[in-house]
PQR file of N, CA, C, O and H, with PARSE charges and radii, in Angstrom:
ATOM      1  N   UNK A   1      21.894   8.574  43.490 -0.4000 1.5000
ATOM      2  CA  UNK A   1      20.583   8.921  42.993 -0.0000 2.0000
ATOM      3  C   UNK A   1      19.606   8.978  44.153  0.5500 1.7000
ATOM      4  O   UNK A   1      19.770   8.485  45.269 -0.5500 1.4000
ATOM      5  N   UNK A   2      18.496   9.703  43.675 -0.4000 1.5000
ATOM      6  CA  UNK A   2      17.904  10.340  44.872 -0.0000 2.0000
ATOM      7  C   UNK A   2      16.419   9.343  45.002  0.5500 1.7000
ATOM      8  O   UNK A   2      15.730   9.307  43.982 -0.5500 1.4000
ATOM      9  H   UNK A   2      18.362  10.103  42.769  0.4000 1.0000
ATOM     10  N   UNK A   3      16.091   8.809  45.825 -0.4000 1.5000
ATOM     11  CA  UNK A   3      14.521   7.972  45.555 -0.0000 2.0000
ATOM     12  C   UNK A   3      13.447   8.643  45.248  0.5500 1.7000
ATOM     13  O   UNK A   3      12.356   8.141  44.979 -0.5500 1.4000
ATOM     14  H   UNK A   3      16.651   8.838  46.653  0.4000 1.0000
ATOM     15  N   UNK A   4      13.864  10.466  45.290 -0.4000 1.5000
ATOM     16  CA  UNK A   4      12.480  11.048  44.425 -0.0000 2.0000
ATOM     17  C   UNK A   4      13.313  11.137  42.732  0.5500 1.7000
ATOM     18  O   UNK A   4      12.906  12.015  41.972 -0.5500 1.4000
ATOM     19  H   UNK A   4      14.751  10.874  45.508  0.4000 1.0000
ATOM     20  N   UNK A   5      14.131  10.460  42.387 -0.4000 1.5000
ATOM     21  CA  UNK A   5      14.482  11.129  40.910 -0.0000 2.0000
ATOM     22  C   UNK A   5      13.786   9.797  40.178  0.5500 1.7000
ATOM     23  O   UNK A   5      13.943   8.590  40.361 -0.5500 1.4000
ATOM     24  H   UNK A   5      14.462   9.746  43.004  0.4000 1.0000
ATOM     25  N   UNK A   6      12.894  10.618  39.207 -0.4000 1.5000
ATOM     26  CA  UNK A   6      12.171   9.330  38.121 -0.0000 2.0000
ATOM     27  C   UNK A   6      12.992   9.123  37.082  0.5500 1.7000
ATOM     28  O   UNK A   6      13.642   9.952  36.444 -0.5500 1.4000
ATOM     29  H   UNK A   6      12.767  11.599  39.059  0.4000 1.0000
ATOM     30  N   UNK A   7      12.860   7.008  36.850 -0.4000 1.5000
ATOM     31  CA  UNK A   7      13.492   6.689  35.368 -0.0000 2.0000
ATOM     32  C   UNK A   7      12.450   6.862  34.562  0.5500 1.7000
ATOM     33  O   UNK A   7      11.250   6.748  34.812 -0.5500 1.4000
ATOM     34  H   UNK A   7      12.332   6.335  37.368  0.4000 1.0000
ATOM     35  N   UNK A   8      13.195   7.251  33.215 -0.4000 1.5000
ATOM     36  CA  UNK A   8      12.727   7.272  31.825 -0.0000 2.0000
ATOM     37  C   UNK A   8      12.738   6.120  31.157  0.5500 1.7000
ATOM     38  O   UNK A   8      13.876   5.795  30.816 -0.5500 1.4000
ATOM     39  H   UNK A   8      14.169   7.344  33.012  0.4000 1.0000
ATOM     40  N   UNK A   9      11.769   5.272  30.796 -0.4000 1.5000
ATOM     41  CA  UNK A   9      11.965   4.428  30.071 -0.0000 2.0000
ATOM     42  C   UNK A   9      11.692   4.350  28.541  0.5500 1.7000
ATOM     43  O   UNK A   9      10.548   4.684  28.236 -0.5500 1.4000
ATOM     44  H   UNK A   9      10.845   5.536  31.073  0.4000 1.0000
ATOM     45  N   UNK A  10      12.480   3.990  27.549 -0.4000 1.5000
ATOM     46  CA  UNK A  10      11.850   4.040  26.592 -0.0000 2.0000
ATOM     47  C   UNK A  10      11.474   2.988  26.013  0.5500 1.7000
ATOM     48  O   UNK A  10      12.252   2.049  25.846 -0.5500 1.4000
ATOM     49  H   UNK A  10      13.410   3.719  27.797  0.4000 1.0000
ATOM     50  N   UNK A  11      10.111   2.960  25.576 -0.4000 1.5000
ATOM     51  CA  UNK A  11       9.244   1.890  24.593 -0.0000 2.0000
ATOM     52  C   UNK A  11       9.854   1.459  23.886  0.5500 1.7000
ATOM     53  O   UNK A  11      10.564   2.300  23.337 -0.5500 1.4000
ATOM     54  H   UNK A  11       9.479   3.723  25.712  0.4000 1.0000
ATOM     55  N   UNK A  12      10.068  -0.043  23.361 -0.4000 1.5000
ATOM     56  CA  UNK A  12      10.736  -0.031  22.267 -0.0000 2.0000
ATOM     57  C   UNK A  12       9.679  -1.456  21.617  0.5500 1.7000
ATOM     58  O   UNK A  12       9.396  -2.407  22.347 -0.5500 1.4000
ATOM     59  H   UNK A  12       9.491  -0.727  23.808  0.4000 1.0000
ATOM     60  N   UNK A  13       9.296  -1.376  20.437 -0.4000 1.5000
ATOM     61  CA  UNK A  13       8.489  -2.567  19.647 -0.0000 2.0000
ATOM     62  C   UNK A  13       9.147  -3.332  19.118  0.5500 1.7000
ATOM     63  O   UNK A  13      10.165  -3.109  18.462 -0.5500 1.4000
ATOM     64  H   UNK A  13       9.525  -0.604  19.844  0.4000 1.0000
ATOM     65  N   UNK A  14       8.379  -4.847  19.456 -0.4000 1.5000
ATOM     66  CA  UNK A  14       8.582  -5.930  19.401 -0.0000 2.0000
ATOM     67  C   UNK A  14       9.100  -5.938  17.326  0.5500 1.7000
ATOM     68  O   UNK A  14      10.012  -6.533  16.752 -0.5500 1.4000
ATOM     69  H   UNK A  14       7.552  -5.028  19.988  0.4000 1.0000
ATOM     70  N   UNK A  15       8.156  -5.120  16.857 -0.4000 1.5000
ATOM     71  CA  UNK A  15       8.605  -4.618  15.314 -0.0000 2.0000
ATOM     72  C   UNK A  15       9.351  -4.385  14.777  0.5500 1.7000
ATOM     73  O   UNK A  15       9.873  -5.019  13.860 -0.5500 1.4000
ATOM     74  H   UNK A  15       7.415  -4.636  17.324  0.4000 1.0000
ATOM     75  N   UNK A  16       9.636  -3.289  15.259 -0.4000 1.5000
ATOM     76  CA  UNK A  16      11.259  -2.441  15.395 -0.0000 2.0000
ATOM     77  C   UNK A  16      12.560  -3.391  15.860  0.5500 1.7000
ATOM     78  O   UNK A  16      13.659  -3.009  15.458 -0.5500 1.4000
ATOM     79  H   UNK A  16       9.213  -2.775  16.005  0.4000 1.0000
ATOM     80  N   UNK A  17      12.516  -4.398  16.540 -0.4000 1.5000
ATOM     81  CA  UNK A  17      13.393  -5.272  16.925 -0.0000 2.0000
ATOM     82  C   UNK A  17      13.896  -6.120  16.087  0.5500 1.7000
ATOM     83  O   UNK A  17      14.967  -6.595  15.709 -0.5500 1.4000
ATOM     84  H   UNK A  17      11.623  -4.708  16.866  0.4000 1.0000
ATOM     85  N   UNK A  18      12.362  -6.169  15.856 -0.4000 1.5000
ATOM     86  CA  UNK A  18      12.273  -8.032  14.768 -0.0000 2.0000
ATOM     87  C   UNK A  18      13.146  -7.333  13.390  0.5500 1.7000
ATOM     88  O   UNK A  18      14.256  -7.775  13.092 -0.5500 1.4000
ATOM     89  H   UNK A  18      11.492  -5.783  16.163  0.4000 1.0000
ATOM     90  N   UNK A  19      12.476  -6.164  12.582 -0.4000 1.5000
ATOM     91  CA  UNK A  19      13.260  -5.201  11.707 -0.0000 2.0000
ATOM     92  C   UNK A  19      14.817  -5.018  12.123  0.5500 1.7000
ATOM     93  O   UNK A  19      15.343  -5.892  11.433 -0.5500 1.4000
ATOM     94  H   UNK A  19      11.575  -5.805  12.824  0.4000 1.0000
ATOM     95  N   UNK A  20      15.473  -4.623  12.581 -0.4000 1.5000
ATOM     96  CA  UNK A  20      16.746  -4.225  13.201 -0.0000 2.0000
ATOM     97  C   UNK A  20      17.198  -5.855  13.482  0.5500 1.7000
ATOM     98  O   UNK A  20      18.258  -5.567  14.036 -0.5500 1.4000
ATOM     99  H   UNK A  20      15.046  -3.913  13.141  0.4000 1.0000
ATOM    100  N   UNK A  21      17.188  -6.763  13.499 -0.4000 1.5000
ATOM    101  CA  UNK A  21      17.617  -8.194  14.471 -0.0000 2.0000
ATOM    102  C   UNK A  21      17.909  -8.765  12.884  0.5500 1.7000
ATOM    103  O   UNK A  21      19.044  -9.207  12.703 -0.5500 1.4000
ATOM    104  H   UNK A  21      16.326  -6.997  13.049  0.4000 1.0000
ATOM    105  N   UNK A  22      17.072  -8.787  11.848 -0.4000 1.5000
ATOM    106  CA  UNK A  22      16.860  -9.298  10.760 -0.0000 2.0000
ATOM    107  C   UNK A  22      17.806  -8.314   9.727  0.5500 1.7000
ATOM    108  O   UNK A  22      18.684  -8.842   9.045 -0.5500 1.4000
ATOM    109  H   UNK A  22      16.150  -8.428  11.995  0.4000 1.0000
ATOM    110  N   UNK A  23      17.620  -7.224   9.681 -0.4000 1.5000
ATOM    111  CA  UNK A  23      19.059  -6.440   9.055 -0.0000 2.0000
ATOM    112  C   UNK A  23      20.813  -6.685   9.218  0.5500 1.7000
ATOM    113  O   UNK A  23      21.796  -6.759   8.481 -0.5500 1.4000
ATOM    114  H   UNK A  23      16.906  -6.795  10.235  0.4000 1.0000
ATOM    115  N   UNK A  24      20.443  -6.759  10.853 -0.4000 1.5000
ATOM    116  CA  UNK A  24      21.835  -7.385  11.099 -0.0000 2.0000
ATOM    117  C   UNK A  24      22.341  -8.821  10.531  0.5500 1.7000
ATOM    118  O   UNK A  24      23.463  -9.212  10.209 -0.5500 1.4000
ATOM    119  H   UNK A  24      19.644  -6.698  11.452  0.4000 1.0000
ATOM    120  N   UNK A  25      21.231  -9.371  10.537 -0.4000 1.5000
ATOM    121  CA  UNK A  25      21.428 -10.761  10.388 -0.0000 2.0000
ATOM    122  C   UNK A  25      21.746 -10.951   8.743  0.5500 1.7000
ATOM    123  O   UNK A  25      22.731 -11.522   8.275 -0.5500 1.4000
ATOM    124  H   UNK A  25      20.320  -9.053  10.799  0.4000 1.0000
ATOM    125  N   UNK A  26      20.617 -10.300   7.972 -0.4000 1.5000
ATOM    126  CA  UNK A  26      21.367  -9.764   6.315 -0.0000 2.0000
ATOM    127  C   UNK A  26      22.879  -9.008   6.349  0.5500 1.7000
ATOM    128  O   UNK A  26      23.739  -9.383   5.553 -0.5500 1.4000
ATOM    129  H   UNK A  26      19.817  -9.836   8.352  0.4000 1.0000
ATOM    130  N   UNK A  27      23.034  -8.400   6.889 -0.4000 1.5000
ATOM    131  CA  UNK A  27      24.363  -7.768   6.713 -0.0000 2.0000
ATOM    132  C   UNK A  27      25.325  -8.429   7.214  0.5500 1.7000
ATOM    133  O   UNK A  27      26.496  -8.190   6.919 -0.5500 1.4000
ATOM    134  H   UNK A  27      22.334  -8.096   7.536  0.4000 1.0000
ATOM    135  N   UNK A  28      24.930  -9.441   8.124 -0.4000 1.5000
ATOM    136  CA  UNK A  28      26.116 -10.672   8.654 -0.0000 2.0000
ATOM    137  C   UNK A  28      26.801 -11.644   7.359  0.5500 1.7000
ATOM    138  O   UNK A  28      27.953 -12.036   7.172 -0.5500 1.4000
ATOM    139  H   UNK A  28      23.978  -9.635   8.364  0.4000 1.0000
ATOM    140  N   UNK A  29      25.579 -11.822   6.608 -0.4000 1.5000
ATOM    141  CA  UNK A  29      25.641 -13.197   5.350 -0.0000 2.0000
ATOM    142  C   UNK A  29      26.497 -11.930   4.510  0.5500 1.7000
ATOM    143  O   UNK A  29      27.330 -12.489   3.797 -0.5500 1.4000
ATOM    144  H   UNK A  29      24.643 -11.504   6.760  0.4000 1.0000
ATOM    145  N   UNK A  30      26.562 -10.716   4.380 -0.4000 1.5000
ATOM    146  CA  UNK A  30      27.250 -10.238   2.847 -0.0000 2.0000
ATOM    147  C   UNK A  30      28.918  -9.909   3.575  0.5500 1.7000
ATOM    148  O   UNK A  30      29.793  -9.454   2.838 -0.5500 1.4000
ATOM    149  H   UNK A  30      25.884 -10.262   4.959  0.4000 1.0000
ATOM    150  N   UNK A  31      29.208 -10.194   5.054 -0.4000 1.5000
ATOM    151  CA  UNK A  31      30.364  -9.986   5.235 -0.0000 2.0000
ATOM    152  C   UNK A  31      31.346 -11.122   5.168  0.5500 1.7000
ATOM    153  O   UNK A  31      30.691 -12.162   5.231 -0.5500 1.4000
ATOM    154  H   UNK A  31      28.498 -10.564   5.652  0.4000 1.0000
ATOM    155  N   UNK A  32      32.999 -11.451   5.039 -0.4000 1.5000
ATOM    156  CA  UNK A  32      33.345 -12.298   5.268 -0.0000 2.0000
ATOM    157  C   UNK A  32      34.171 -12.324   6.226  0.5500 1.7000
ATOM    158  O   UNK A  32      34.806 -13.375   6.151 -0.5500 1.4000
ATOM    159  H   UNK A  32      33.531 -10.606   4.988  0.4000 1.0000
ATOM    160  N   UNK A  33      34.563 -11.567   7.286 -0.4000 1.5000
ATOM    161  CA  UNK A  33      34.888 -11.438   8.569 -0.0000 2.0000
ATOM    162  C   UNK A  33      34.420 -11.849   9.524  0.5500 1.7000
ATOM    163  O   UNK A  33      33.532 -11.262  10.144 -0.5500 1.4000
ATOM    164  H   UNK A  33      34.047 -10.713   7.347  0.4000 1.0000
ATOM    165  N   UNK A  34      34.825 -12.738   9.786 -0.4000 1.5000
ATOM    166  CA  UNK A  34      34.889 -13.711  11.288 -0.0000 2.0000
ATOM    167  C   UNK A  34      34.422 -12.489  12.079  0.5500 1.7000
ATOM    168  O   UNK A  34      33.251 -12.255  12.380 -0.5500 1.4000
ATOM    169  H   UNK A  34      35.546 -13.214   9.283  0.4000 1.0000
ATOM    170  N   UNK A  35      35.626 -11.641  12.414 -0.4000 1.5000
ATOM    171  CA  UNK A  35      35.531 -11.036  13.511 -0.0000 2.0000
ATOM    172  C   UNK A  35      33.795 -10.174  13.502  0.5500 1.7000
ATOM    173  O   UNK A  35      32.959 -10.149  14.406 -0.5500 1.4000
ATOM    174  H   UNK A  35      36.576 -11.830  12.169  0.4000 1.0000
ATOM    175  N   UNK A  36      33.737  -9.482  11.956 -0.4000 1.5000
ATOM    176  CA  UNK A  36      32.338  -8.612  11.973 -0.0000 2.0000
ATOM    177  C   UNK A  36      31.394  -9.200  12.193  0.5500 1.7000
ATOM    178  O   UNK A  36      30.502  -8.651  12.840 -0.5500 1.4000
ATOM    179  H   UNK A  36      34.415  -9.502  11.221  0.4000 1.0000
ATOM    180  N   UNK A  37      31.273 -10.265  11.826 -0.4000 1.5000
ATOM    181  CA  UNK A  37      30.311 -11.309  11.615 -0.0000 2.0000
ATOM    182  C   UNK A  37      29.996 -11.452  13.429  0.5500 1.7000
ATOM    183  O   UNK A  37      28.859 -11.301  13.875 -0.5500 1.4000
ATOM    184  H   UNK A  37      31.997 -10.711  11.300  0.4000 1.0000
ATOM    185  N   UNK A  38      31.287 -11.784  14.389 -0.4000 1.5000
ATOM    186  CA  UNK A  38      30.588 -11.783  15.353 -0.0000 2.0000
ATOM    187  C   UNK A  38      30.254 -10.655  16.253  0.5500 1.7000
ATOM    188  O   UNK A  38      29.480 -10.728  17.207 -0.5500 1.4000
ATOM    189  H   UNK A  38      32.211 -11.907  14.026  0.4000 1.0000
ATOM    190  N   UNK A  39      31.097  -9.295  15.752 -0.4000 1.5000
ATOM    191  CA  UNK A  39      30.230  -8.378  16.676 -0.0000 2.0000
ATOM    192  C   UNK A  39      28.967  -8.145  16.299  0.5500 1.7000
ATOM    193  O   UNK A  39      28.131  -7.965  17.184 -0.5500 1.4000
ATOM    194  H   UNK A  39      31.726  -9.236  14.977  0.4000 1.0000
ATOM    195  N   UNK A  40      28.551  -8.097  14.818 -0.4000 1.5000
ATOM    196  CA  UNK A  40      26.997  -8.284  14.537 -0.0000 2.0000
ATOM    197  C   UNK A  40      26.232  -9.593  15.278  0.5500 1.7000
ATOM    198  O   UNK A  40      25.045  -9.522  15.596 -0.5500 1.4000
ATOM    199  H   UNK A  40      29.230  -8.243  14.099  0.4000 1.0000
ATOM    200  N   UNK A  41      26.652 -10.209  15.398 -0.4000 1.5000
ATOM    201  CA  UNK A  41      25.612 -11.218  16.308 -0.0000 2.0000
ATOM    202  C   UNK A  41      25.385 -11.177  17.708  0.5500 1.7000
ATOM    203  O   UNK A  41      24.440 -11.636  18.349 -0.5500 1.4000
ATOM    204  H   UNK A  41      27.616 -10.266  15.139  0.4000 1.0000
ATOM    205  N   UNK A  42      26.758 -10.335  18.226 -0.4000 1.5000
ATOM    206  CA  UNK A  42      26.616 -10.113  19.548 -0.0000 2.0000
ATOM    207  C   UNK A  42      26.034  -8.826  19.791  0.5500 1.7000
ATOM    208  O   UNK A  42      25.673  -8.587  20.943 -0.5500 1.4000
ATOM    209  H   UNK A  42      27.526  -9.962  17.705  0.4000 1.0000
ATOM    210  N   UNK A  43      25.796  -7.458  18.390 -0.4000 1.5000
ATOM    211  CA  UNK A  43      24.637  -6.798  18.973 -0.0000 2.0000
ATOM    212  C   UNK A  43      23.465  -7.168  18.238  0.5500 1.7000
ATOM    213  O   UNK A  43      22.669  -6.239  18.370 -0.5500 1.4000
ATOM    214  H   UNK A  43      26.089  -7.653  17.454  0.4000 1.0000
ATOM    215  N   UNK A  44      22.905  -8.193  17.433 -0.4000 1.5000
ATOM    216  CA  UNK A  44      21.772  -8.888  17.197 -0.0000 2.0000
ATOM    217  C   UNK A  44      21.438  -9.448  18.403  0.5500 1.7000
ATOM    218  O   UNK A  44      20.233  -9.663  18.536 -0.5500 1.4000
ATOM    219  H   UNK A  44      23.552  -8.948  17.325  0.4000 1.0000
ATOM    220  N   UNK A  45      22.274  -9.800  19.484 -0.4000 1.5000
ATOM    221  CA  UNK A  45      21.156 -10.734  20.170 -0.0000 2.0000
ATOM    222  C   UNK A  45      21.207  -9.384  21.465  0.5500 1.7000
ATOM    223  O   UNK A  45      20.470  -9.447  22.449 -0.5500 1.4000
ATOM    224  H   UNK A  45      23.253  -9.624  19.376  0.4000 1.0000
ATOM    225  N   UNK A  46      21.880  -8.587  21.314 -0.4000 1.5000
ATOM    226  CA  UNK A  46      21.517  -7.453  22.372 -0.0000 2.0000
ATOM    227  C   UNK A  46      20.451  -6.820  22.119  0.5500 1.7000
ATOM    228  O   UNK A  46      19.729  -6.528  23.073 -0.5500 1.4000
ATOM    229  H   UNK A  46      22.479  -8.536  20.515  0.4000 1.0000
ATOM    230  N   UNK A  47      20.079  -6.452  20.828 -0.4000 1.5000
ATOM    231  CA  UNK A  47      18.996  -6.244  20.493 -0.0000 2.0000
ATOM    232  C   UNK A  47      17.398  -6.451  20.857  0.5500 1.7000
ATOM    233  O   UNK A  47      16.445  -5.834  21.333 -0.5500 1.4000
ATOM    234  H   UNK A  47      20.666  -6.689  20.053  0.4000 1.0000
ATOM    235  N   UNK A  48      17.867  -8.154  20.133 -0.4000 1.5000
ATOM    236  CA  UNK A  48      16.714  -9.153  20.406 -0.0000 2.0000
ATOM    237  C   UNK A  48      16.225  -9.106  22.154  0.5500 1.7000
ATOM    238  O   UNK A  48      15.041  -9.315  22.418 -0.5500 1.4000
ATOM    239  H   UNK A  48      18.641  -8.656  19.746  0.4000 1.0000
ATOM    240  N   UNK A  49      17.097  -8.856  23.136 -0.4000 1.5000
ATOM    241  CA  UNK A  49      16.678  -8.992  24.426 -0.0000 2.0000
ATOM    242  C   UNK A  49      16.182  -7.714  24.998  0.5500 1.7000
ATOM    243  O   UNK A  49      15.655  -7.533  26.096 -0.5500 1.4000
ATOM    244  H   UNK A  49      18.059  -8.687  22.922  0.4000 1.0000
ATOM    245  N   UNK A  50      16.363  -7.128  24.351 -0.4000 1.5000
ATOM    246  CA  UNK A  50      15.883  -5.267  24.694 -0.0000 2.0000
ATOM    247  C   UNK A  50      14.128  -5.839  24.873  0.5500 1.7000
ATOM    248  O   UNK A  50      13.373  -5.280  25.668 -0.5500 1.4000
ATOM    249  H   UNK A  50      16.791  -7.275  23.460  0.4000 1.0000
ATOM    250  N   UNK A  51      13.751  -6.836  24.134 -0.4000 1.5000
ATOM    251  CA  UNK A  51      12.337  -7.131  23.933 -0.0000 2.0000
ATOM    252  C   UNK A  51      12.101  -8.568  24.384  0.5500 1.7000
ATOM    253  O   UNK A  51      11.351  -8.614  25.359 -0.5500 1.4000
ATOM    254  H   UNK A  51      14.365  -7.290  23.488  0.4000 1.0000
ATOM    255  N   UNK A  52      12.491  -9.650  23.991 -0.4000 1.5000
ATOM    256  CA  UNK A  52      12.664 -10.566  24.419 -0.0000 2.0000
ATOM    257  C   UNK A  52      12.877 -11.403  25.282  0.5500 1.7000
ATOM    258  O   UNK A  52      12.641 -12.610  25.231 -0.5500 1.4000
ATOM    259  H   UNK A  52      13.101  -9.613  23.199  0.4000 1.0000
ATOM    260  N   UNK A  53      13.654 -10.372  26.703 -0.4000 1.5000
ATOM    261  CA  UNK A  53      14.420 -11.057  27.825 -0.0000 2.0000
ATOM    262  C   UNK A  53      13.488 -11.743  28.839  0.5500 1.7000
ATOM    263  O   UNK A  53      13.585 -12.675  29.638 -0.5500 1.4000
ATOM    264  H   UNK A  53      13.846  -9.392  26.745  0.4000 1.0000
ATOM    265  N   UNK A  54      12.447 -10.780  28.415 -0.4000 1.5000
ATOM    266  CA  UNK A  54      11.604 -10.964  29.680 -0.0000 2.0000
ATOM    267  C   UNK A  54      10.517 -11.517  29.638  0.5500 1.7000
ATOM    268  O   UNK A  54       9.930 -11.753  30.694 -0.5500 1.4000
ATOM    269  H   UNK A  54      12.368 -10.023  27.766  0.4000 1.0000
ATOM    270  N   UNK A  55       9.826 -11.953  28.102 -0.4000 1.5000
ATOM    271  CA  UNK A  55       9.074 -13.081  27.754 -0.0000 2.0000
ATOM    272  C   UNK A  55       9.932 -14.704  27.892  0.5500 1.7000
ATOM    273  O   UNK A  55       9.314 -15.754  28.066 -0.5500 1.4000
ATOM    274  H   UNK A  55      10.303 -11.761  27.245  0.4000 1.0000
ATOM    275  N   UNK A  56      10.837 -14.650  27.820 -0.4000 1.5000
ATOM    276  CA  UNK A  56      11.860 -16.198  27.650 -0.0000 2.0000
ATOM    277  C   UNK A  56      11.767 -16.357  29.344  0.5500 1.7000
ATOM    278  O   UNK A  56      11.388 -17.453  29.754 -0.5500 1.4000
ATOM    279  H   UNK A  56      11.339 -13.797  27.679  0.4000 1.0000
ATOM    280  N   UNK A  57      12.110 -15.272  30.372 -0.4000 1.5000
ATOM    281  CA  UNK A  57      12.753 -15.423  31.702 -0.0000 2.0000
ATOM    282  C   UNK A  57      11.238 -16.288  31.922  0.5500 1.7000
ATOM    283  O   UNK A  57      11.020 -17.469  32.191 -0.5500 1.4000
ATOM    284  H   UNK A  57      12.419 -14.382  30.038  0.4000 1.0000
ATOM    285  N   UNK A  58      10.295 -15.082  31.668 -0.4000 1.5000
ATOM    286  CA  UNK A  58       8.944 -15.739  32.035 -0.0000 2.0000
ATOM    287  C   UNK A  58       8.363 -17.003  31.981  0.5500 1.7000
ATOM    288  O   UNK A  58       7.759 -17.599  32.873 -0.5500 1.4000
ATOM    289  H   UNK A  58      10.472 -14.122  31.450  0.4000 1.0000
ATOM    290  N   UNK A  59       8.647 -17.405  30.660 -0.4000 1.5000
ATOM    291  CA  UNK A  59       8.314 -19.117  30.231 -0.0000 2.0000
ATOM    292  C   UNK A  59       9.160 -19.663  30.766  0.5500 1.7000
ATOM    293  O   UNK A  59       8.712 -20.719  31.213 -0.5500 1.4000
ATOM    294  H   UNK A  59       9.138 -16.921  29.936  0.4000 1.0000
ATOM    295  N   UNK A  60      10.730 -19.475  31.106 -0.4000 1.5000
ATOM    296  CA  UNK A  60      11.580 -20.281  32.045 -0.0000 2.0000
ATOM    297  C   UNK A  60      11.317 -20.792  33.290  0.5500 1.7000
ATOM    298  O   UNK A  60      11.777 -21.862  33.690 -0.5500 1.4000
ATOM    299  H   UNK A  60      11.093 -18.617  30.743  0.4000 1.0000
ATOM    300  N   UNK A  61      10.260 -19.735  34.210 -0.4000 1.5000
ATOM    301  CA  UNK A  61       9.625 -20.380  35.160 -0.0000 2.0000
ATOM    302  C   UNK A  61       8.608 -21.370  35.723  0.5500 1.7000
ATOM    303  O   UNK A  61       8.505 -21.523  36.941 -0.5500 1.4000
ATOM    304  H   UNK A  61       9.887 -18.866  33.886  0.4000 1.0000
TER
END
């Protein structure tokens, strides 16, 4: 990559997260698969950090 090529970032709301983080988390309780159960939590909390990562890193310091 070239140091004149610009990233795109996209916005994403703290809303939209909290919505999407909380769906998963309903659709976790109506499954009974171990296994589904944990790839939903492991992209619930991928989710959650799309927004999150960098308020927590912050207070960590």
């Amino acid at each position: 990559m070239s140091q004149d090529q610009e990233f795109d970032y996209e916005e994403i709301s703290s809303d939209e997260v909290d919505r999407v983080v909380a769906a998963l988390e309903q659709l976790s309780e109506s499954v009974a698969s171990e296994t589904i159960k944990g790839f939903l939590e492991e992209c619930s909390t991928s989710v959650y950090y799309l927004v999150y990562e960098d308020d927590e890193t912050a207070e960590a310091a």
